[in-house]
C-alpha positions as CSV (number, residue, x, y, z in Angstrom):
1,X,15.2,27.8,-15.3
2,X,13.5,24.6,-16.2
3,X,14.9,22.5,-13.1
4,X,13.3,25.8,-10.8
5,X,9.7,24.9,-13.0
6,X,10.0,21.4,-12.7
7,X,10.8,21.7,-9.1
8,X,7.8,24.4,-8.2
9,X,5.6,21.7,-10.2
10,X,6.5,19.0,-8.5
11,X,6.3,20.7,-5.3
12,X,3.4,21.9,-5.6
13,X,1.7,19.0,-7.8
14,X,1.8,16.7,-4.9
15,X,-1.2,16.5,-2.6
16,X,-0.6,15.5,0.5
17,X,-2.0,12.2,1.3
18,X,-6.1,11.7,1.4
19,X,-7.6,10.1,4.0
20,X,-9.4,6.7,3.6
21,X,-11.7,4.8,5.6
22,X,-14.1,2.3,4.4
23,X,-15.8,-1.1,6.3
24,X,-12.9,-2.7,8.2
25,X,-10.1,-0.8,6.7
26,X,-8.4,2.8,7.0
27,X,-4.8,4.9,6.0
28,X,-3.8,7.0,3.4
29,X,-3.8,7.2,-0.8
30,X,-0.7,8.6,-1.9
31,X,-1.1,10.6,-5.2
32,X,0.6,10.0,-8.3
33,X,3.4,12.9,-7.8
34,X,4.7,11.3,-4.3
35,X,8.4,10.4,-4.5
36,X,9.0,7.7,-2.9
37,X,8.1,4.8,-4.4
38,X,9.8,3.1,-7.4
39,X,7.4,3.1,-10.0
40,X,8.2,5.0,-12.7
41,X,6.8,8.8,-12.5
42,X,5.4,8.6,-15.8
43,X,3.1,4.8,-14.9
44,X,2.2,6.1,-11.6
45,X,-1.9,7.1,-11.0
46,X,-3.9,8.6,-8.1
47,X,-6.0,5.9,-6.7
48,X,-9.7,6.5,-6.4
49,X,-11.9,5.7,-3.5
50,X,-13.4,3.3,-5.8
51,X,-10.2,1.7,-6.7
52,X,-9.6,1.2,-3.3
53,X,-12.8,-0.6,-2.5
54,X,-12.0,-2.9,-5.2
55,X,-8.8,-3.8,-3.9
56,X,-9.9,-4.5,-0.4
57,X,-12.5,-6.7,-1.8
58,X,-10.3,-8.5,-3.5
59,X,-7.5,-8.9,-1.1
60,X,-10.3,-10.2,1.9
61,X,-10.9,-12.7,-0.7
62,X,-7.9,-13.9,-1.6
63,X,-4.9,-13.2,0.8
64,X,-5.8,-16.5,2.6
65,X,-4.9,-18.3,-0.4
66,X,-2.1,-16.7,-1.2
67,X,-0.9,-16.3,2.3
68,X,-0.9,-20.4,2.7
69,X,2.6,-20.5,3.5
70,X,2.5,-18.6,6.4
71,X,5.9,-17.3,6.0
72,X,7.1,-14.8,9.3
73,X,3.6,-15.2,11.0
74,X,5.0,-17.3,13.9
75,X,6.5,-16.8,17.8
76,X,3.8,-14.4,18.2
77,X,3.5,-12.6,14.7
78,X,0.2,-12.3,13.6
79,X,-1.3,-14.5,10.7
80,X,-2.1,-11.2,8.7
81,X,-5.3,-13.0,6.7
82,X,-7.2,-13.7,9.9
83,X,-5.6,-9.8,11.4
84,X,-6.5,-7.4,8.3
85,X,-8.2,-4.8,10.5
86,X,-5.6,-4.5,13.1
87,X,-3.6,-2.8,10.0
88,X,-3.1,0.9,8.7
89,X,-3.0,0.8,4.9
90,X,-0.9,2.9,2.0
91,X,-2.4,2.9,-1.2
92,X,0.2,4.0,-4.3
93,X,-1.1,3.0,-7.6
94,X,0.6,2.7,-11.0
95,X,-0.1,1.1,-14.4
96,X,1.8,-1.9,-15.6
97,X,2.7,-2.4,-19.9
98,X,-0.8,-4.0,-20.4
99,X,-2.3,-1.0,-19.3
100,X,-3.8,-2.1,-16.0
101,X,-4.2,-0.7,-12.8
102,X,-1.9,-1.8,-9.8
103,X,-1.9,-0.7,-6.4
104,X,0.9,-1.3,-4.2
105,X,-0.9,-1.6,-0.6
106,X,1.2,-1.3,2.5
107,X,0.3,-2.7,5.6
108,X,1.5,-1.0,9.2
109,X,0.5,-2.6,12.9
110,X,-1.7,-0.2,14.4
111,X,-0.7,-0.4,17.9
112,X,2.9,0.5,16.2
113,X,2.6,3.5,14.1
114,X,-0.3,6.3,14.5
115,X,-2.6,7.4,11.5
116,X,-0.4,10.7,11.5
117,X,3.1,9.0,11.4
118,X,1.4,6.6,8.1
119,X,0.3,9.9,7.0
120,X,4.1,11.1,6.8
121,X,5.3,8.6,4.0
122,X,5.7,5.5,3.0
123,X,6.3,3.3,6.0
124,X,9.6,1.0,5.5
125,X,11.0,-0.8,8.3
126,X,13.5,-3.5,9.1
127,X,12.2,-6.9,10.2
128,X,9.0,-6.7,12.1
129,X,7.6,-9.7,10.8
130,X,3.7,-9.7,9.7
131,X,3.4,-6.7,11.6
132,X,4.4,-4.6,8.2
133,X,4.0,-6.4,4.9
134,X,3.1,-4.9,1.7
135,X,1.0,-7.0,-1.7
136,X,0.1,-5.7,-5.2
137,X,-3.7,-5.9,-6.7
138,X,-4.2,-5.6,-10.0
139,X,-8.0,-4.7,-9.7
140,X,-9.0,-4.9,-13.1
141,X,-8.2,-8.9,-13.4
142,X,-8.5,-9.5,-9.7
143,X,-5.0,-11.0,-9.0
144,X,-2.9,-10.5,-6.1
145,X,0.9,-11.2,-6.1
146,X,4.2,-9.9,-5.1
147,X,3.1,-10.6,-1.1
148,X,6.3,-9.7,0.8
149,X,6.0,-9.7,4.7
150,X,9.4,-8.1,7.5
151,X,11.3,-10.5,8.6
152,X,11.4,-11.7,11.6
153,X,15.0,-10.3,12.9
């Protein structure tokens, strides 16, 4: 009997993904209760539209920086610092030991997926190069890390 609660609760806890569009960025917050995504259940938040903001701010600053290497942004792969808007975002957020708010952003082509495919689940491919690439934000000191971009194939 409590697997058939826990199941109704989860099924019916999760919200399907809100919509998101703010000055030069669009895609889909995924609320705490989504599946897929390894954080643990229990460290996993909603993301607000304020939390997003943030993040975007903070990522137009600083992916340049990070992004020096240029790693899989060549043979026609876009450099994604100077490409940001040509990108579809998912926003999953989670709380790390000190406490702090993470989001994990993924980043999807737009002229490869549609808003309703983004809108489906988390997008994971194989290779694709800077056309998909996912970074973490922790917005309440302002650092980004953990920038991982598709290979090339």
């Amino acid at each position: 009997m409590k697997e058939v609660l826990l199941l109704v609760f989860v099924l019916y806890g999760v919200q399907a993904p809100q919509f998101i569009k703010g000055r030069g960025y669009e895609g889909y917050i995924f609320d705490k209760y989504y599946i897929d995504f390894g954080a643990p259940a229990e460290n996993r938040y909603t993301p607000t539209a304020d939390d997003i903001a943030k993040a975007e701010l903070i990522i137009s600053d600083k992916i340049k920086k990070l992004n020096n290497h240029l790693v899989n942004q060549c043979c026609g792969c876009p450099v994604i610092h100077k490409k940001l808007k040509k990108h579809y975002r998912q926003y999953v957020g989670y709380t790390n030991a000190e406490g702090h708010k993470i989001l994990w952003v993924n980043f999807v082509w737009k002229r490869s997926s549609s808003l309703e495919e983004i809108k489906k689940g988390i997008v994971m491919t194989l290779d694709g190069c800077s056309y998909y690439w996912n970074v973490k934000i922790d917005i309440d000191t302002a650092e980004v890390y953990d920038l991982y971009i598709n290979g090339n194939g």
